[in-house]
N, C-alpha and C positions, 0 to 999 in steps of 0.2 A: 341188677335184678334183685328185689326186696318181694320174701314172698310172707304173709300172715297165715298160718296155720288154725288160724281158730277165730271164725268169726260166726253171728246170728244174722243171717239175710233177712231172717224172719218170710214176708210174703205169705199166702194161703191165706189164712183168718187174718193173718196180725199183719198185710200189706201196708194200712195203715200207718204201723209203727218203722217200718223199712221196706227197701227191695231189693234184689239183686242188682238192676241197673245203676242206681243210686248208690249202694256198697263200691260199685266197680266208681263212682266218680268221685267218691270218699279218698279210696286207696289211690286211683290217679293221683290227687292231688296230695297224699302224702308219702307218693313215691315208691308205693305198691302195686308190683305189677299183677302178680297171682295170689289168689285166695280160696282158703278151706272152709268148708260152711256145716255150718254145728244142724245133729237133724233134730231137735227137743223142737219144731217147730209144730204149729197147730194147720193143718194134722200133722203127726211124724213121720219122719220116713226110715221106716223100715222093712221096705220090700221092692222089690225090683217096678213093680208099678207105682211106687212111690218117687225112685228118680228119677223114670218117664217123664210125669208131672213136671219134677224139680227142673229138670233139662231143660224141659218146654219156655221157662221163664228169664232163661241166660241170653245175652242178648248175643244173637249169632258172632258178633266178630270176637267175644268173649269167651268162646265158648274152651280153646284151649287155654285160659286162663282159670276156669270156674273147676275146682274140684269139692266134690261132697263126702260129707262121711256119715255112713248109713251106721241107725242107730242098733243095739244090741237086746235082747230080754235072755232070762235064762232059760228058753222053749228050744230044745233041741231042732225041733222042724224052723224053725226063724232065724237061726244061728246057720242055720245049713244055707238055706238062703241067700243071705246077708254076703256069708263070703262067698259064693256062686255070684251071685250080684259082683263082690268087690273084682273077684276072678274073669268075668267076662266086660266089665264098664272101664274103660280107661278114666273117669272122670267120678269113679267114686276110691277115695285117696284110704279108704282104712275104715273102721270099726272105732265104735265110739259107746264107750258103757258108765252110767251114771250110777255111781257108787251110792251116793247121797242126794235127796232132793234139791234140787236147783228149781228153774225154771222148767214147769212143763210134767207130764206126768211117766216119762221117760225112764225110770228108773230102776236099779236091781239095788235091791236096800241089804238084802239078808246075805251074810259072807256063805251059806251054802249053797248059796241061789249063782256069788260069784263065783264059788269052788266049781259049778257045774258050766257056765260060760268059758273058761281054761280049759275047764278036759274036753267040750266038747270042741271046742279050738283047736287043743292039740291033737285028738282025735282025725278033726277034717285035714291036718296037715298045714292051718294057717299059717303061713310065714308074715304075713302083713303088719301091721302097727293096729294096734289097740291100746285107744286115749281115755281117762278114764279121769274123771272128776270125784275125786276124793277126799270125802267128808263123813263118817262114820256115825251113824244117824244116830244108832242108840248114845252117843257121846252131844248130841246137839239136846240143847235147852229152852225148847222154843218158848217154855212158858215164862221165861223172862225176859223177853222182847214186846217192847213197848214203845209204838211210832212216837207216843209224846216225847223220848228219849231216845235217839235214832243210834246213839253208842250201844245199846242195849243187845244192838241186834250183832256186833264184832263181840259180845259176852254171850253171845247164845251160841256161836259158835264156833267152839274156841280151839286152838292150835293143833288139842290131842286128839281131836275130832278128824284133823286133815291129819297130823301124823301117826296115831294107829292106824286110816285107811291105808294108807300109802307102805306103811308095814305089811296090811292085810293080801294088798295086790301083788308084791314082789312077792310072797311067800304062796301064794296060791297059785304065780305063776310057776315059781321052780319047782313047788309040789306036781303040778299039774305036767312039766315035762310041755310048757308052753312054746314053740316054734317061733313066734313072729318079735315085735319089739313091743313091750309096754312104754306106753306114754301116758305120764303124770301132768298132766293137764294143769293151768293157772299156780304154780308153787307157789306157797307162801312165806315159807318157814326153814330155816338154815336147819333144821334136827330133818324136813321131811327132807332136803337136797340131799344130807350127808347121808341117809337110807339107800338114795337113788343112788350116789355115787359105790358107795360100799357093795350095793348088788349088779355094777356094770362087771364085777371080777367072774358072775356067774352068767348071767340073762342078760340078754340085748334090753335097752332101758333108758328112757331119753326123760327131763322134765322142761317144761318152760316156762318163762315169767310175762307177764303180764306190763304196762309202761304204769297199771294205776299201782299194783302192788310195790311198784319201787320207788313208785314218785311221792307216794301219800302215807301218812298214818292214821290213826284212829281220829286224831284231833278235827280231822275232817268232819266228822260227825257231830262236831260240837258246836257248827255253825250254824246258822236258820236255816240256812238249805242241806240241814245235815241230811237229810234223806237222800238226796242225790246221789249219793257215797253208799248207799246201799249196794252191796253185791256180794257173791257165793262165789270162793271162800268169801269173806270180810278182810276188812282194811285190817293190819296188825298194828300193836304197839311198836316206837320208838324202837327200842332196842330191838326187836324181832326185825324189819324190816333195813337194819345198820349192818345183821347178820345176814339177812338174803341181799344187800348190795355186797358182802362181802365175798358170796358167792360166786354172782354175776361177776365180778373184776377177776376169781379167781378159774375163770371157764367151767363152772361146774353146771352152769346150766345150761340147756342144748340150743334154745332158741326162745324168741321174743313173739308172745301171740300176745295180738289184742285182747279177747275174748269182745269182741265189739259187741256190745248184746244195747243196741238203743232202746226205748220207750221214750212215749208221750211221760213229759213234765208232770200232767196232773193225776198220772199213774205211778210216780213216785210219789209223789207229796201227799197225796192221797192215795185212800184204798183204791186197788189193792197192796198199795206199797211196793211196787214192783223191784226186783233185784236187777243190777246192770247198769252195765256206764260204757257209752260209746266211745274205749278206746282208742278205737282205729287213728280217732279225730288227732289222740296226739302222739301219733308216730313218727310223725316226722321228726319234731322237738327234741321226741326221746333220744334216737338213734345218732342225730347231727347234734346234739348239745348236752343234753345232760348225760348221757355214758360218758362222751370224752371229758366233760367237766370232773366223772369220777377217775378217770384216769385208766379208761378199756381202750384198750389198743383201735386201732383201728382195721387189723386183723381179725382179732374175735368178733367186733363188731359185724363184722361181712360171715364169719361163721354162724354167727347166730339170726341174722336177717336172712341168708340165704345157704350157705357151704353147710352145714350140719343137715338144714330140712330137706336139703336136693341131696347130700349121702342119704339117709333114712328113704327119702320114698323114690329112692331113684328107678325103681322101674316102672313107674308110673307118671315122671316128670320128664324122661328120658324124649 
C-alpha cells in the first residue's frame, strides 16, 4: 500500500488541466493506491457543499481511496465549518492553510490572520492535521522575476521565505495551545527540517518531501524549457538540496508527497507562467530507484510511502 498525501485533481474550471479519474490512473500506474487532494482549486473548497460537489466527481469504486482536504481562511464562522465538515466526512483527510501565495487565491498571508486560525482551532478542540505551505510573503521578491530568465523565479523566493514561515507555524501553534498535528507541506531546506524536527520535543509536527525537490536543482531552470521547473516552493541550489537528501537518508522527514499540480505546456511557457510539475508521474522511479540508489533502507522507505501517513491519520484511514 503507497499512499500520496498531497496531490491537485484540479476538475471544476481547470478539468481541462486534470481529473480525478485520470489522477486515480496516474497513481495506478505508479503504484499509488490512495490519494489526498489539495482544495486551492477553481472554485475552492471550502465548505461542506463544496465536498458534495468534490465527491460527486470520484469515481464510485474509488471512492474509499479518494480523501480531500478542505481549505482554511482566518473567518472564525469558516473555520468552525471546515472542522464540523472534517468531524462528520470520512473522506475529507484534514485542514489545509496557505501561508504564502501559490496557486489560486486560497490564502492567509498575515501571521495574525494565522495567530487567529491556531486559536480558533484550539479553541474548537481540533485534534486533526493541519498542512500548511509555507512561504513568508513579506520575504518573496516578486519584482525580480523574469520569464526571460526562468532562475529568477528560485531568487524571488528564497529559502528564508520557507524558513521564517515554518518558524512562524510551529510558534504560533505552541502559542496557541494547538490540539491536532501540523504539517509542513513540500520541504525544501535542511535549516526548515531541523525547525520541524527540534519542535517534535513539544507539538505533534510532520513535514514532507516532494520527488522534484530531491531529484532536481536550480540548474533545471537554465534549460530552454526552464519554465517547466517552475513551482512553489522553487527548485533549491546544490548544496541545499545534498542537505535535504541528507535529511531524507536520516528519517527526518515524515513522508513523500507529489504535490502533483499538472498544467497545459503552453501555460508554462507562456503566460500565465503557471507554477507546478506533475510529480505523481515520477514516483514510482523515486521510491524503487533512486532512494535506494542513496542508500534508504528499505524500511524507511515503507515509512514514508505508507507507515508514518496511516499513523498520522489513522482515524480516518482505519
Amino acid at each position: 500500500m503507497k499512499i500520496d498525501p498531497h496531490v491537485h485533481c484540479r476538475d471544476g474550471k481547470q478539468s481541462y488541466k486534470e481529473t480525478i479519474a485520470h489522477v486515480f490512473a496516474v497513481a495506478d500506474a505508479q503504484g499509488v493506491q490512495k490519494i489526498f487532494d489539495m482544495p486551492n482549486t477553481d472554485p475552492p473548497i471550502t465548505a461542506e457543499k463544496d465536498i458534495d460537489e468534490r465527491l460527486k466527481l470520484v469515481p464510485s469504486e474509488r471512492i474509499n481511496d479518494y480523501y480531500v482536504w478542505i481549505g482554511v481562511t482566518s473567518d472564525a464562522g469558516q473555520l468552525e465549518g471546515a472542522v464540523k465538515c472534517y468531524e462528520n466526512r470520512k473522506n475529507v483527510i484534514g485542514l489545509k492553510m496557505f501561508a504564502g501565495k501559490s496557486v489560486g487565491d486560497l490564502t492567509v498571508l498575515e501571521k495574525e490572520d494565522q495567530k487567529k486560525v491556531y486559536k480558533t482551532l484550539a479553541n474548537l478542540g481540533y485534534k486533526g492535521v493541519i498542512a500548511v505551505h509555507c512561504e513568508k510573503e513579506s520575504l518573496i521578491k516578486g519584482e525580480i522575476w523574469d520569464p526571460k530568465n526562468p532562475l529568477t523565479h528560485s531568487k524571488s523566493r528564497p529559502k528564508r521565505a520557507e524558513i521564517k514561515s515554518v518558524k512562524d507555524q510551529i510558534e504560533l501553534a505552541k502559542k496557541a495551545g494547538f490540539l491536532g498535528t501540523l504539517h509542513i507541506c513540500h520541504i525544501t531546506c535542511p535549516e526548515s527540517v531541523e525547525l520541524v524536527d527540534l519542535a517534535r520535543k513539544e507539538i505533534s509536527v510532520t513535514c514532507g518531501v516532494t520527488p522534484h525537490h530531491a531529484l532536481w536543482d536550480q540548474k533545471m531552470q537554465k534549460r530552454p524549457d526552464g519554465l517547466l521547473y517552475k513551482m512553489n516552493p522553487p527548485l533549491r541550489d546544490k548544496k541545499t538540496v545534498a542537505g535535504l537528501l541528507e535529511c531524507v537518508k536520516n528519517g527526518k522527514i515524515d513522508w513523500i508527497e507529489t504535490d502533483y499540480a499538472p498544467h497545459q505546456v503552453g501555460e508554462k511557457m507562456f503566460p500565465p507562467y503557471m507554477s507546478g510539475y506533475p510529480s505523481l508521474c515520477l514516483y514510482k522511479d523515486f521510491v524503487e530507484n533512486f532512494l535506494p540508489s542513496l542508500g534508504v533502507s528499505q524500511e524507511l522507505i515503507e515509512k514514508m510511502t505508507y507507515g508514518n501517513i496511516a499513523r498520522v491519520f489513522e482515524s480516518k484511514l482505519k
